[in-house]
Backbone as a printed PyTorch tensor [residue, N CA C, xyz], in Angstrom:
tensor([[[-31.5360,  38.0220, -20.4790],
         [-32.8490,  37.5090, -20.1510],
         [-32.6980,  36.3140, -19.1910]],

        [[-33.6880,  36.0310, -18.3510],
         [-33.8010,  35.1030, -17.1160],
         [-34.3340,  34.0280, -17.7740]],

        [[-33.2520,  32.5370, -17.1650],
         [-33.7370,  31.4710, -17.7780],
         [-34.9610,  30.8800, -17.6220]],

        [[-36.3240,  30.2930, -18.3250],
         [-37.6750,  29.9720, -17.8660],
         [-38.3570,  28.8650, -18.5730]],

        [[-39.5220,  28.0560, -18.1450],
         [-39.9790,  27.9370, -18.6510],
         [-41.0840,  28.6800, -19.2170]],

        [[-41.1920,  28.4090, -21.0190],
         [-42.5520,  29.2570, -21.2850],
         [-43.9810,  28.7230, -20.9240]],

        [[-43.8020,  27.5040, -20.3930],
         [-45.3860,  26.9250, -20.3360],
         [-45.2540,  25.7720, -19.1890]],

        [[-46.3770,  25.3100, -18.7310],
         [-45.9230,  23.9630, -18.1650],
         [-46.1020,  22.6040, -18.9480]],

        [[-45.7190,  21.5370, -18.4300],
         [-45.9980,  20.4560, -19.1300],
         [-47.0980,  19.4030, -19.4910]],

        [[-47.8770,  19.6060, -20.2720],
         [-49.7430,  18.9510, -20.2660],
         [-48.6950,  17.4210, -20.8710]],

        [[-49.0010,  16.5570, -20.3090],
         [-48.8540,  15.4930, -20.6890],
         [-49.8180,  14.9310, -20.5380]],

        [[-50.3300,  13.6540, -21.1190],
         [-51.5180,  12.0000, -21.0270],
         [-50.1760,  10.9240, -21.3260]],

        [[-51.2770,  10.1820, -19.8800],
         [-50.5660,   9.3620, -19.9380],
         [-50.9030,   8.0930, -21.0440]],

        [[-50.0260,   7.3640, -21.2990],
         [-50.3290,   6.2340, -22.4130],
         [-50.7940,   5.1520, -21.6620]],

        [[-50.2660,   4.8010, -20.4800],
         [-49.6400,   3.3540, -19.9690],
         [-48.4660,   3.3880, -19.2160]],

        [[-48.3140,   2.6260, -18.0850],
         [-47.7620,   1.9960, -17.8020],
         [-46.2430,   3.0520, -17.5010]],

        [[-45.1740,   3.3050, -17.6450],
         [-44.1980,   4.2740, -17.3300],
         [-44.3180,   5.4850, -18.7400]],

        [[-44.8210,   5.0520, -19.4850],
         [-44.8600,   5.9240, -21.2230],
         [-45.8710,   7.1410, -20.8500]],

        [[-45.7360,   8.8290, -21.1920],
         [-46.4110,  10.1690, -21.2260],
         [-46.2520,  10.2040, -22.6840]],

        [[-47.2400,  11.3110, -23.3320],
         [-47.0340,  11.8910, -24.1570],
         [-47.0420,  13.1950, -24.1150]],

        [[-46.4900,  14.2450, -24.6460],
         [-46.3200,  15.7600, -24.3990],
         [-47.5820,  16.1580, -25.6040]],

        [[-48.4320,  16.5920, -25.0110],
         [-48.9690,  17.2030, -26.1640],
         [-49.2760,  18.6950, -26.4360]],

        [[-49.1210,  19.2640, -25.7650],
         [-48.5400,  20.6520, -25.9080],
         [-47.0190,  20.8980, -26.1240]],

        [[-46.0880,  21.5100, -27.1280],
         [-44.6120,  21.6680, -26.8800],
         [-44.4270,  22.2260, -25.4060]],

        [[-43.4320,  21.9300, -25.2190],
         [-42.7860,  22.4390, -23.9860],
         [-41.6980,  23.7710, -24.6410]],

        [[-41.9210,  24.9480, -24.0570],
         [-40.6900,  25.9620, -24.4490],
         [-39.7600,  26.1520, -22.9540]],

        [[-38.5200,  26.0920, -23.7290],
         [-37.6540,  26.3770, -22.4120],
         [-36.9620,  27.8500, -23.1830]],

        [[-36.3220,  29.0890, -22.3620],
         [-35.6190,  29.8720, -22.7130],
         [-34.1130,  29.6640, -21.6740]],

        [[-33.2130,  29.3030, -22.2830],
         [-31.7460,  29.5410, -21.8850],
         [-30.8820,  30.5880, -21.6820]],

        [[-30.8110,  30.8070, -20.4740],
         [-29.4900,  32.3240, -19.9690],
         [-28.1530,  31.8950, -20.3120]],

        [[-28.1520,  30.8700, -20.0640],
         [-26.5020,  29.6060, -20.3640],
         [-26.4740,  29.7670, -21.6250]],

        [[-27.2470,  29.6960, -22.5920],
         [-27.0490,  29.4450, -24.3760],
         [-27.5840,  30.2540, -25.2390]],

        [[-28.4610,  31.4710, -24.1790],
         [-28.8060,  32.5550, -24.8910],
         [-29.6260,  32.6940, -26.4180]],

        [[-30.7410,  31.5520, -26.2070],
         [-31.5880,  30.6910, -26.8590],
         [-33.1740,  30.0180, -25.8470]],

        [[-34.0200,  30.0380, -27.3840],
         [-34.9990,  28.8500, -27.2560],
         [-34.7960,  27.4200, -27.2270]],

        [[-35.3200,  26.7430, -26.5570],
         [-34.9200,  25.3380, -26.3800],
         [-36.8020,  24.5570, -26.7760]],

        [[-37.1030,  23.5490, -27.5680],
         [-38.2380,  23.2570, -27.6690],
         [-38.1700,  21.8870, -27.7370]],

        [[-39.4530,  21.0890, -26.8560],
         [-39.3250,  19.7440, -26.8450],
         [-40.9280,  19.7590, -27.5450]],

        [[-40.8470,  18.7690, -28.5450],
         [-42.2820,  19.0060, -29.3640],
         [-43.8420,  18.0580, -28.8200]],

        [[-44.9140,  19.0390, -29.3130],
         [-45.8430,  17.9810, -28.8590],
         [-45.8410,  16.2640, -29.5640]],

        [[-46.5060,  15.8450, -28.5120],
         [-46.6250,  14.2000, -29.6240],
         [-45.2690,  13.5850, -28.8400]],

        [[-44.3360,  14.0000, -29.0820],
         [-42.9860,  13.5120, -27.9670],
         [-43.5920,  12.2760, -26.9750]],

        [[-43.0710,  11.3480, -26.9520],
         [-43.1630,  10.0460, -25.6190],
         [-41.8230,  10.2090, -24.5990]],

        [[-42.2620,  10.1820, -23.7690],
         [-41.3930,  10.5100, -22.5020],
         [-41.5860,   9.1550, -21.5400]],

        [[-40.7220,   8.6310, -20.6990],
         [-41.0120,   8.1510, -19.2970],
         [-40.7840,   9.1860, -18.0750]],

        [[-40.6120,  10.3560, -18.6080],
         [-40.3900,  11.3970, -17.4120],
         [-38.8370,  11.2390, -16.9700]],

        [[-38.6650,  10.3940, -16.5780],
         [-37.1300,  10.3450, -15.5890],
         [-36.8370,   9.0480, -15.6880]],

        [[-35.8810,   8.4580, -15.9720],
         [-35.5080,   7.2550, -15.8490],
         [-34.3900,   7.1380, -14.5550]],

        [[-35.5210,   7.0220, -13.7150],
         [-34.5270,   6.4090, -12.1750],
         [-34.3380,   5.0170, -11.4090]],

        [[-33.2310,   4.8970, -11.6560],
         [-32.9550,   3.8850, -10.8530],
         [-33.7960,   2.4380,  -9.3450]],

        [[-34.5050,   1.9860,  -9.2050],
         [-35.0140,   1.6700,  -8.2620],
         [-34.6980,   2.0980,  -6.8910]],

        [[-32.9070,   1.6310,  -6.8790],
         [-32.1750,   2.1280,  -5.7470],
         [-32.5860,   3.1180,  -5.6590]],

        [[-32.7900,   4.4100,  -6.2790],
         [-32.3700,   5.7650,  -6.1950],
         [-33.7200,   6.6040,  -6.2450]],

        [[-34.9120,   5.5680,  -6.1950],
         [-36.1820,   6.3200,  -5.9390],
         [-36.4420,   6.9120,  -4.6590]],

        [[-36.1140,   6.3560,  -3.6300],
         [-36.4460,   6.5930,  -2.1900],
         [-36.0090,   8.2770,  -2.1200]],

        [[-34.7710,   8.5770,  -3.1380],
         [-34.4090,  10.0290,  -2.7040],
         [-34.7110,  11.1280,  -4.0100]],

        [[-34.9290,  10.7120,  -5.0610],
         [-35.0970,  11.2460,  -6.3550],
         [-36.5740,  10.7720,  -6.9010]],

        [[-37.6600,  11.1010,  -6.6730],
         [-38.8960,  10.9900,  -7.4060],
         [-39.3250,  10.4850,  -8.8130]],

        [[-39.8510,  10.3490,  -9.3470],
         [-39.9590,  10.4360, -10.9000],
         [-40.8870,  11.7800, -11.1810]],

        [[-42.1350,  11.8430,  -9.9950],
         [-42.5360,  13.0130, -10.6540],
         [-42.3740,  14.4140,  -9.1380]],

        [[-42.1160,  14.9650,  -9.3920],
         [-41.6520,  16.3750,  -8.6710],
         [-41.1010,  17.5200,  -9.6310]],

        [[-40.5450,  18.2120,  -8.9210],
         [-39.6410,  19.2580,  -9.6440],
         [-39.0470,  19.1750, -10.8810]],

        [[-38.5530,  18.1950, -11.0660],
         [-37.9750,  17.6050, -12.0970],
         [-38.4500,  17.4340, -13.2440]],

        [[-39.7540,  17.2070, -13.5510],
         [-40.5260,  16.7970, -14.6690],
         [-39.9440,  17.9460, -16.1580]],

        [[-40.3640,  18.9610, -16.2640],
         [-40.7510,  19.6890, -17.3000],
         [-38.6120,  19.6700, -17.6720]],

        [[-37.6790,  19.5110, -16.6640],
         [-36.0640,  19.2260, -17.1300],
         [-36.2740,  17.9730, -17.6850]],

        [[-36.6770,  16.9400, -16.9520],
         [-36.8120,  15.7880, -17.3390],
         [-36.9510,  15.7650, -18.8830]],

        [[-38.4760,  15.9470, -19.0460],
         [-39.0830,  16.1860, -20.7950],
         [-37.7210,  16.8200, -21.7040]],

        [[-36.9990,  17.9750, -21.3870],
         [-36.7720,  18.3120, -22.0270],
         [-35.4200,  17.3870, -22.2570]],

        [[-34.6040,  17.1110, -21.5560],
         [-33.4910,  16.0970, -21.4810],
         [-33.9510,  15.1130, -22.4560]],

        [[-34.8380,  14.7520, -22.3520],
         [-35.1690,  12.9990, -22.7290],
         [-34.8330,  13.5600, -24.2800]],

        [[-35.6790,  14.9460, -24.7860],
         [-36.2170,  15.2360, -25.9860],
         [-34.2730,  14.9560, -26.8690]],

        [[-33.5530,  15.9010, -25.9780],
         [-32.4380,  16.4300, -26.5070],
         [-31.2130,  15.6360, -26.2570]],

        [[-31.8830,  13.7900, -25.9750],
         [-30.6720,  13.1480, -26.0220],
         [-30.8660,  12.4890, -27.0720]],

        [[-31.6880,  12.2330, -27.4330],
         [-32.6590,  11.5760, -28.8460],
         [-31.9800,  12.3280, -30.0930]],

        [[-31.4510,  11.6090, -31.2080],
         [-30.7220,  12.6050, -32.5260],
         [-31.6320,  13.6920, -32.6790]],

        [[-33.0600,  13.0940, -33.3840],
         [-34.3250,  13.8540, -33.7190],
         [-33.9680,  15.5860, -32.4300]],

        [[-33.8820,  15.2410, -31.7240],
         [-33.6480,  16.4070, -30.8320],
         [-32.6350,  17.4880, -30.8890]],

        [[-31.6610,  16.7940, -30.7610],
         [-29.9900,  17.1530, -31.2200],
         [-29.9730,  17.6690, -32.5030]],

        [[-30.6000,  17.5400, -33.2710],
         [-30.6900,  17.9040, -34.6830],
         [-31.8680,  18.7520, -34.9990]],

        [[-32.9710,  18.7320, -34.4750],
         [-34.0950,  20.2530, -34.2850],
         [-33.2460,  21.4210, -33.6010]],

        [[-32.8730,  21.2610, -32.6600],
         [-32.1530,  22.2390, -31.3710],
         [-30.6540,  22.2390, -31.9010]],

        [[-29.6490,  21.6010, -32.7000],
         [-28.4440,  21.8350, -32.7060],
         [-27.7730,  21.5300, -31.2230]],

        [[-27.7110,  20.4950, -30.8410],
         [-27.1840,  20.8520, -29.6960],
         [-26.6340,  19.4270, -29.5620]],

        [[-25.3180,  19.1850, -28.4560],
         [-24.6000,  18.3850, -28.5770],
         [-25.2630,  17.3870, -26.7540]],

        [[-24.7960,  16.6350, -26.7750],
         [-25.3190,  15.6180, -25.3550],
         [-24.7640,  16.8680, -24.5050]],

        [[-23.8100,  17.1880, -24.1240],
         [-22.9000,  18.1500, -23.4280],
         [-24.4380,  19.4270, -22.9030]],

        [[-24.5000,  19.7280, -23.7200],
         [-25.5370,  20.8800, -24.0850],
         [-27.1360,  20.6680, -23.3100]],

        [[-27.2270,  19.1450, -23.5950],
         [-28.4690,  18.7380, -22.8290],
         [-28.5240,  18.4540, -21.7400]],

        [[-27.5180,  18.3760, -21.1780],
         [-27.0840,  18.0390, -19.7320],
         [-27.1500,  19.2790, -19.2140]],

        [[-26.6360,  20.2730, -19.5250],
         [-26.6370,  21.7390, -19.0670],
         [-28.4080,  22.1860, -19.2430]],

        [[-28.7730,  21.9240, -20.2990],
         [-30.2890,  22.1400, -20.1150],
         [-30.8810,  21.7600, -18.8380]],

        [[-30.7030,  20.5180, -18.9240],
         [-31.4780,  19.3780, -17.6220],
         [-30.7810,  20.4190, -16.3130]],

        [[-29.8840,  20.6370, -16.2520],
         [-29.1190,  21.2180, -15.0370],
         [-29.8280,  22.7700, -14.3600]],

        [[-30.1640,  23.7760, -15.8470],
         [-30.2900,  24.6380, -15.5430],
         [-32.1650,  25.0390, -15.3410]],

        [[-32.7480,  24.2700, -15.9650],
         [-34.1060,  23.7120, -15.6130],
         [-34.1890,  23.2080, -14.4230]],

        [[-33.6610,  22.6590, -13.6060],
         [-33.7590,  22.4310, -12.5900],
         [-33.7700,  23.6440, -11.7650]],

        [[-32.8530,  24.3510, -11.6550],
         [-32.4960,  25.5420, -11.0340],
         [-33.7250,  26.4170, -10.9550]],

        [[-34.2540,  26.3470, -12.5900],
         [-35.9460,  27.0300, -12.6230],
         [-36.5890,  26.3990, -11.9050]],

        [[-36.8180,  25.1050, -11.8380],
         [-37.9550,  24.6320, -11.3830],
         [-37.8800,  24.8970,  -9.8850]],

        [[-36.7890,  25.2830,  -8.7520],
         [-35.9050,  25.4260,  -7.4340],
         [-36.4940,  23.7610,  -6.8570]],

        [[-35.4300,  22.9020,  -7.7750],
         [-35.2270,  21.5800,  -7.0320],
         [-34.0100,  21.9320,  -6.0950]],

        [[-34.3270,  20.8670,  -5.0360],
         [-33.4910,  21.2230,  -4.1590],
         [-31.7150,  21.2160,  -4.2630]],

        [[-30.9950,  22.0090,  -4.5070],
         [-29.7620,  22.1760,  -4.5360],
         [-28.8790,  20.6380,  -4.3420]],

        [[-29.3850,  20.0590,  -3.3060],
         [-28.4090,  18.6680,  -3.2690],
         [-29.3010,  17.8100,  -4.2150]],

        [[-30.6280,  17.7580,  -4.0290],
         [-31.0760,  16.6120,  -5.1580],
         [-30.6890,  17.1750,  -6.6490]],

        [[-31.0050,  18.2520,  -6.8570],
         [-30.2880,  18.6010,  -8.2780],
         [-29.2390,  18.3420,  -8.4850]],

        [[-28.5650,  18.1880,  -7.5690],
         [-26.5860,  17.9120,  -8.2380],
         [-26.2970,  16.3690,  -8.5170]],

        [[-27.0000,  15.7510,  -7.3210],
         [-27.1820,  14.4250,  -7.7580],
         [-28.0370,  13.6680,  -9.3750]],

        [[-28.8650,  14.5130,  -9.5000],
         [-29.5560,  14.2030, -10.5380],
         [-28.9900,  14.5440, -12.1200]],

        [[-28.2230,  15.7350, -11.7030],
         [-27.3120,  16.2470, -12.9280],
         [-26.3560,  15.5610, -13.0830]],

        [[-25.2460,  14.9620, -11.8520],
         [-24.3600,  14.3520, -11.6910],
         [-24.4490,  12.7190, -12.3990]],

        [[-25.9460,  12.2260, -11.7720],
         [-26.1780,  11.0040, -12.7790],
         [-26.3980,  10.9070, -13.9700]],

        [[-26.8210,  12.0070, -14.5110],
         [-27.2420,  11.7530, -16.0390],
         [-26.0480,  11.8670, -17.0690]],

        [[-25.0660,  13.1900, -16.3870],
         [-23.7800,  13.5090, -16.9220],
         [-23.0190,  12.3950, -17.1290]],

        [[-22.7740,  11.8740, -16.0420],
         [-21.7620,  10.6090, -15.6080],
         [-22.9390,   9.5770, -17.0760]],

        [[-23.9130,   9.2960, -16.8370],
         [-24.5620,   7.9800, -17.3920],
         [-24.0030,   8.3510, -19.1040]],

        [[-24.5950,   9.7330, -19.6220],
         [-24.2490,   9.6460, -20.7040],
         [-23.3100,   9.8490, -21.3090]],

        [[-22.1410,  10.1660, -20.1680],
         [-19.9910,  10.5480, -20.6790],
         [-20.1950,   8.9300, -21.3430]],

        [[-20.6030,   7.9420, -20.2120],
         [-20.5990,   6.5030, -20.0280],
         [-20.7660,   6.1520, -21.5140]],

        [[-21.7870,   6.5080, -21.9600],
         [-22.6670,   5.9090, -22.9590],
         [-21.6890,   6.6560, -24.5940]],

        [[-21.1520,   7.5590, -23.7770],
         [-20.3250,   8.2300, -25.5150],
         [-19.3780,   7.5050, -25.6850]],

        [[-18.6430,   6.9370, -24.3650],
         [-17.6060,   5.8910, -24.6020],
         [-17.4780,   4.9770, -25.4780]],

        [[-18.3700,   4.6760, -25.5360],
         [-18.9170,   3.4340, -26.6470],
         [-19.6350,   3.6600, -27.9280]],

        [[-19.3180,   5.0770, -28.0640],
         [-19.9040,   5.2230, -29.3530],
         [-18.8800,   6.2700, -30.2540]],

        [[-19.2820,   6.7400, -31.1290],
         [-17.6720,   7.4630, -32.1000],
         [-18.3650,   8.9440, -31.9530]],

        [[-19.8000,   8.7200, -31.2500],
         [-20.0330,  10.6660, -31.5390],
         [-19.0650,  11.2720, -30.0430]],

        [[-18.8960,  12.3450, -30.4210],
         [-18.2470,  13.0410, -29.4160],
         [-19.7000,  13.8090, -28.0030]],

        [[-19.0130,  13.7110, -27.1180],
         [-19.9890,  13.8740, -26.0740],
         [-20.4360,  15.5450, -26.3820]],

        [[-19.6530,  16.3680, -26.8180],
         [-19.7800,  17.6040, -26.7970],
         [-19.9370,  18.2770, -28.0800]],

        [[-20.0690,  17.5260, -28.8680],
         [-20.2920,  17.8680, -30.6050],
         [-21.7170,  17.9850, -30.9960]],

        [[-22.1630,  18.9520, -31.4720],
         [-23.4470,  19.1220, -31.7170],
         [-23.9120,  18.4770, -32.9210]],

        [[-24.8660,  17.6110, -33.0880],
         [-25.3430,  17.0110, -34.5230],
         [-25.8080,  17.9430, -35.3890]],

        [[-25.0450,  18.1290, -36.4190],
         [-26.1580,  18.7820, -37.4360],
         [-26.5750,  18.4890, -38.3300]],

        [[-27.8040,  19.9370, -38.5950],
         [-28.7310,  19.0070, -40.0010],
         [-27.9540,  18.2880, -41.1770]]])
């Protein structure tokens, strides 16, 4: 089966950089051969980009509905609905993109930062980057 989204993303905004999802978001995975679900009610900032790095990477474009789902599945609460390890969410964010047809170089960059940010961020912590949390 072809990777997709099942819906698009109805968000309201709260304020200020804060969305809320209030419809779930469904993603289907060709890579993991699975449902992927980011739930309604969920708070998002969409993308957390850099200042530097706005001029070439948006916050809202193509990206959004990977975005949502990334944010959902770096969060334990996420990792632990979905089974899935940081490793895993990065490949989400990656292959959502591909659905959404962001552009080939901005997607690599955008995958490339989040990968790199959160190897960064396992460093400093005892979970393994590629270990899935479970219930």
């Amino acid at each position: 089966m072809k990777a997709g989204f099942e819906n698009t993303a109805k968000l309201e905004h709260l304020g200020g950089k804060t969305f809320c999802l209030t419809e779930s978001l469904h993603f289907w995975s060709a890579e993991h051969g699975r449902r992927f679900t980011a739930p309604a009610g969920m708070k998002t900032d969409l993308a957390s980009i850099p200042w530097w790095a706005q001029s070439f990477v948006q916050v809202l474009g193509n990206n959004i509905r990977s975005a949502i789902l990334h944010d959902f599945h770096c969060r334990p609460e996420g990792k632990i609905a979905n089974e899935v390890s940081q490793k895993m969410a990065d490949e989400l964010f990656r292959e959502g993109l591909a659905v959404d047809n962001e552009r080939w170089t901005k997607a690599r960059v955008m995958y490339r930062g989040v990968s790199l940010f959160q190897r960064t961020k396992y460093l400093f912590s005892r979970e393994k980057y590629d270990a899935p949390i479970a219930h």
